[in-house]
C-alpha positions, -999 to +999 in steps of 0.1 A: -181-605+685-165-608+716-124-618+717-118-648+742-080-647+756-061-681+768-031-678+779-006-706+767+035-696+777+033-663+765-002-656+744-024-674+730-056-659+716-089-672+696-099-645+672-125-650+647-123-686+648-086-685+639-062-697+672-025-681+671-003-678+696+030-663+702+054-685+723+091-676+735+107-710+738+138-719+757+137-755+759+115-783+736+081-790+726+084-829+724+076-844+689+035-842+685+007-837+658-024-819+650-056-823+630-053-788+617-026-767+594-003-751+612+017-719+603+052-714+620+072-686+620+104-673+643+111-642+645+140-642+670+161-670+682+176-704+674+174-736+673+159-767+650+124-775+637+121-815+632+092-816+609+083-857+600+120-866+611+137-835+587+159-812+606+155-777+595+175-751+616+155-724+630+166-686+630+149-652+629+124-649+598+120-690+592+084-703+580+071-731+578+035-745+572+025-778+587+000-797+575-022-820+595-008-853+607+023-837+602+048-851+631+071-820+644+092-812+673+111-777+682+142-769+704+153-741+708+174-709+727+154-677+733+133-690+700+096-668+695+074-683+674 
């Protein structure tokens, strides 16, 4: 099978059916869902992680794993996830 790239801020690829991406983020995704489970992790950065109006602070090495319908925003300074 043949990988398909999109590129979404840094990389964002659709490999065997599973979509990841890898994002550097230095301002906000604005609060938003999605009708899929999502698995979040940073590995470099700061900033906060508002998942269903919960504040979680974000730094290098946090997880988190959404679940659909789940309402979450991220802000952030030099934050990859």
């Amino acid at each position: 099978m043949s990988e398909k790239i999109f590129r979404f801020h840094d990389e964002t690829r659709l490999t065997g059916g599973v979509n990841w991406r890898i994002t550097l983020l230095d301002e906000a995704f604005l609060l938003h869902t999605h009708d899929y489970y999502e698995l979040e992790y940073a590995s470099e950065g700061t900033g906060v992680n508002v998942i269903n109006g919960v504040e979680y602070p974000i730094e290098a090495g946090s997880l988190w794993i959404l679940g659909p319908n789940d309402d979450h925003m991220l802000t952030g300074n030099h934050v990859r996830v």
